[in-house]
MARPADO-5733 format. One record per residue (C-alpha): residue in three letters; z, x, y. Coordinates in Angstrom, 2 decimals, padded with zeros to 5 digits. Example, Ala and Ser with C-alpha at 12.3 -4.5 7.8 and 13.67 -1.06 7.14 Angstrom:
2
 code      pz      px      py
  ALA  007.80  012.30 -004.50
  SER  007.14  013.67 -001.06
This chain:
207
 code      pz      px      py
  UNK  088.92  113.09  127.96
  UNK  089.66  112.48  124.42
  UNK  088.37  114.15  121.40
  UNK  086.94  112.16  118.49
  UNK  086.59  113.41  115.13
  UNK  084.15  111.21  112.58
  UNK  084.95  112.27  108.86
  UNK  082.23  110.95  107.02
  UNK  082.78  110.14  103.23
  UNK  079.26  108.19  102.35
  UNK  076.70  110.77  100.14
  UNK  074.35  107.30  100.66
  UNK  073.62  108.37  104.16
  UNK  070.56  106.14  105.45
  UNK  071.20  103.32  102.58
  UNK  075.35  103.32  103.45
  UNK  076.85  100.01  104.85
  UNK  079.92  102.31  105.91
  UNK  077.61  104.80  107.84
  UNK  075.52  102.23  109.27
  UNK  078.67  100.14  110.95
  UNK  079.96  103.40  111.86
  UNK  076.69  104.54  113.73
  UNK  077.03  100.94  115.99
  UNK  080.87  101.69  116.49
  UNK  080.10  105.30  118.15
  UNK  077.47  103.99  120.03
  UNK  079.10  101.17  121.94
  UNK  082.37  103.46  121.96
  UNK  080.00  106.30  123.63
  UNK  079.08  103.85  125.87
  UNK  083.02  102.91  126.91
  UNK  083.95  106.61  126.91
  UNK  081.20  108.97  128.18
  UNK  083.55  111.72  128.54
  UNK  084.84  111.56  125.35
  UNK  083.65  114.19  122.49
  UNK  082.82  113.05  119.37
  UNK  082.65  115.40  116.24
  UNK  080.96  114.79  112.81
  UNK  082.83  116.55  109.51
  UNK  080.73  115.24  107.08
  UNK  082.68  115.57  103.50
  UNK  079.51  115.98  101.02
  UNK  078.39  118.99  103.04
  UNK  081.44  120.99  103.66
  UNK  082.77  123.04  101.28
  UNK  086.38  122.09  101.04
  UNK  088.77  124.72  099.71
  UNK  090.26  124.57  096.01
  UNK  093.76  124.12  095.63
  UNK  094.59  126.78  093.06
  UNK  095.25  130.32  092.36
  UNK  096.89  131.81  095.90
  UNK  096.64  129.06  097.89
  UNK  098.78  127.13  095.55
  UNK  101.02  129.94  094.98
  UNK  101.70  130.38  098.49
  UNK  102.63  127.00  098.72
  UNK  105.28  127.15  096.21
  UNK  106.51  130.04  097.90
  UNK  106.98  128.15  100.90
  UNK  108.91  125.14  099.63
  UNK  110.79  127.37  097.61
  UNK  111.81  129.31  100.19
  UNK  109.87  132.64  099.03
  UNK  108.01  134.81  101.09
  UNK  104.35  134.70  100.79
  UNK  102.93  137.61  099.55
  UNK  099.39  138.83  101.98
  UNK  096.93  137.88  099.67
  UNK  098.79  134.30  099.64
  UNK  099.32  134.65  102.99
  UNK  096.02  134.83  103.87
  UNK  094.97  132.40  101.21
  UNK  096.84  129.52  102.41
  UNK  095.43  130.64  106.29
  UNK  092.73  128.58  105.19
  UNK  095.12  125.39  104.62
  UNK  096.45  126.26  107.82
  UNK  092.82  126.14  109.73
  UNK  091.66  123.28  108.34
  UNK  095.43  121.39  109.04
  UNK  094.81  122.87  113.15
  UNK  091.51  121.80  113.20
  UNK  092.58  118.22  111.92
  UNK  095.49  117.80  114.34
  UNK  093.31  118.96  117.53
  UNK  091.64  115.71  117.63
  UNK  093.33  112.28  119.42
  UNK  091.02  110.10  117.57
  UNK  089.66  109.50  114.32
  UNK  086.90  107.62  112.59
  UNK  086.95  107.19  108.69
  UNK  084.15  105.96  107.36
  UNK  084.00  105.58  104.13
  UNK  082.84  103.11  100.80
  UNK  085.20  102.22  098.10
  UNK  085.10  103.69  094.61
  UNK  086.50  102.43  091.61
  UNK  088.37  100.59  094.10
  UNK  090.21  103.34  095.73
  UNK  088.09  106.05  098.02
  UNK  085.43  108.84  097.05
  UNK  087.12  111.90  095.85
  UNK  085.95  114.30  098.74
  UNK  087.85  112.53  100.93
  UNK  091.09  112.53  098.98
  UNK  090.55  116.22  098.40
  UNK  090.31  116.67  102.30
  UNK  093.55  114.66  102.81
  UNK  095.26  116.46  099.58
  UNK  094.94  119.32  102.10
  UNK  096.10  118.45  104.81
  UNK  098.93  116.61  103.50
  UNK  101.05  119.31  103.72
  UNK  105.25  119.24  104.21
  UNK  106.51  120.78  107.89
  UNK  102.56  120.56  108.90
  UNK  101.55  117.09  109.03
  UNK  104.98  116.00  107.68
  UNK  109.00  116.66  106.91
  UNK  111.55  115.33  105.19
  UNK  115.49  115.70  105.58
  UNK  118.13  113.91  103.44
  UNK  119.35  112.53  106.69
  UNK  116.40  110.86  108.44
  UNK  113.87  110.51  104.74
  UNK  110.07  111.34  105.60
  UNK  108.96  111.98  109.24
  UNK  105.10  112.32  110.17
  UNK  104.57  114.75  112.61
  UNK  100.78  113.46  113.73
  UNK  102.11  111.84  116.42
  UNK  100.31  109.79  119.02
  UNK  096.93  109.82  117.59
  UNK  094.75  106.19  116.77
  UNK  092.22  105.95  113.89
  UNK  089.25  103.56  113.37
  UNK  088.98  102.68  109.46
  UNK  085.35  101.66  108.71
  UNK  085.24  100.78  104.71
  UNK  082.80  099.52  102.98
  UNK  082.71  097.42  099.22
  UNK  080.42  095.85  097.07
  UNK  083.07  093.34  096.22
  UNK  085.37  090.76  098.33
  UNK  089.50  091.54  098.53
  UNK  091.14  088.90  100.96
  UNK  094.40  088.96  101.55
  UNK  096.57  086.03  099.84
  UNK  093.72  086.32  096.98
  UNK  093.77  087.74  093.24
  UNK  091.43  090.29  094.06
  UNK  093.69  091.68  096.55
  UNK  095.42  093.55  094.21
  UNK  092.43  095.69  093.23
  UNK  091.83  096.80  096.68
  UNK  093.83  100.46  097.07
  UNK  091.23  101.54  099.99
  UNK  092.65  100.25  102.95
  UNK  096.19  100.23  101.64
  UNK  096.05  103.77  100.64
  UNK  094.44  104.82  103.75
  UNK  097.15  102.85  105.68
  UNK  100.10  103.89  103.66
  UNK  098.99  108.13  103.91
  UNK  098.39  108.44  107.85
  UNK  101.27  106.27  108.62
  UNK  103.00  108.86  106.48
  UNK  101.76  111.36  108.59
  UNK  102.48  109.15  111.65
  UNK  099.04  107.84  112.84
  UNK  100.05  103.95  112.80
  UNK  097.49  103.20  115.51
  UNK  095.07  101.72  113.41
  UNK  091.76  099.88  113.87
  UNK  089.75  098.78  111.07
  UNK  086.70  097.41  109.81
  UNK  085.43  095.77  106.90
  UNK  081.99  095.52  105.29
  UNK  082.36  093.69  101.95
  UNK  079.99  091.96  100.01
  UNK  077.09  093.91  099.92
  UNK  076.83  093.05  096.34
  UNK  076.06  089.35  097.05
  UNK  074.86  089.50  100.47
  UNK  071.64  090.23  101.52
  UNK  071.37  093.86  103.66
  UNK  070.03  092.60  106.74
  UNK  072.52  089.84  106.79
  UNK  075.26  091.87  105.66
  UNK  074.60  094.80  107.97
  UNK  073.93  092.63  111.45
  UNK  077.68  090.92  110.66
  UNK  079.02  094.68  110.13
  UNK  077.30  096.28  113.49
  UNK  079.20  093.00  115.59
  UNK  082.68  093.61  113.76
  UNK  081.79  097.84  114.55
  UNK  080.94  096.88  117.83
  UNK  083.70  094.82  118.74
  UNK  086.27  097.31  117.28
  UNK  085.10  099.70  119.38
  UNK  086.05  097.85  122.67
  UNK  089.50  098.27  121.56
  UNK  089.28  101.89  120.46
């Protein structure tokens, strides 16, 4: 049995393309794997810790070498739960739109945490950067109001799916589905959202 966990980036909720696409991909994947769990961290409810004051501090202390002191210590516990919690899962769905081309800043706050060096990463002048979220997959579900093809101009404004790409291969999750809902500027919804519940639907078959 594997667990899932859905990290939901969309404050659109019943109007979002992402959410909508992501809601057809757990279904048919539900369907495939009845034994699997499936938990929902939704990003625009939770209330992600601040990186500042101890929690920073401690963190310093630790690449530095330092010993935390106990009210950093117990500060950067909270780093700590949130980096167990993430690793527990063998699955993950990100669904998410783009913003200014790039994702919505909850979600880059959530990975800014767990991003963290001899947690979810490590580095040695011998072998570079190592990720040490190993043997995981994730489903990327991203929607834009635009169109970025590959081998087009507009590629280069696209830093969603690269970024995404680039940050959990860094941690070592290179098992990576993805789908794309683009267009929703120029498309009509219904249109638009029956193409995006196939591609979900189809991803998850392979998930």
């Amino acid at each position: 049995m594997a667990k899932v966990l859905y990290i939901e980036a969309s404050p659109r909720k019943e109007r979002s393309f992402s959410i909508a696409a992501t809601k057809a991909f757990i279904q048919k994947y539900k369907k495939i794997h009845p034994e699997d769990s499936i938990e929902l961290l939704d990003l625009w409810s939770k209330d992600l810790l601040r990186f500042d004051g101890y929690i920073l501090e401690s963190k310093y202390a630790l690449l530095h070498g330092l010993e935390p002191t106990p009210e950093q210590k117990r500060a950067w516990k909270a780093v700590e739960d949130l980096i167990v919690h993430f690793v527990s899962f063998d699955k993950y769905i990100f669904s998410l739109p783009m913003w200014n081309f790039s994702i919505p800043y909850p979600l880059k706050h959530y990975i800014d945490i767990l991003v963290q060096p001899s947690y979810t990463f490590s580095y040695s002048p011998q072998e570079g950067y190592k990720g040490l979220v190993l043997g995981k997959r994730a489903c990327l579900i991203c929607a834009r109001g635009g169109r970025y093809p590959e081998g087009t101009e507009f590629q280069k404004y696209d830093f969603q799916l690269p970024y995404l790409r680039l940050i959990l291969g860094f941690i070592g999750i290179n098992d990576i589905v993805t789908v794309v809902v683009e267009g929703s500027l120029f498309e009509k919804r219904e249109e638009l959202l029956s193409k995006a519940i196939q591609e979900a639907q189809k991803a998850a078959e392979i998930f």
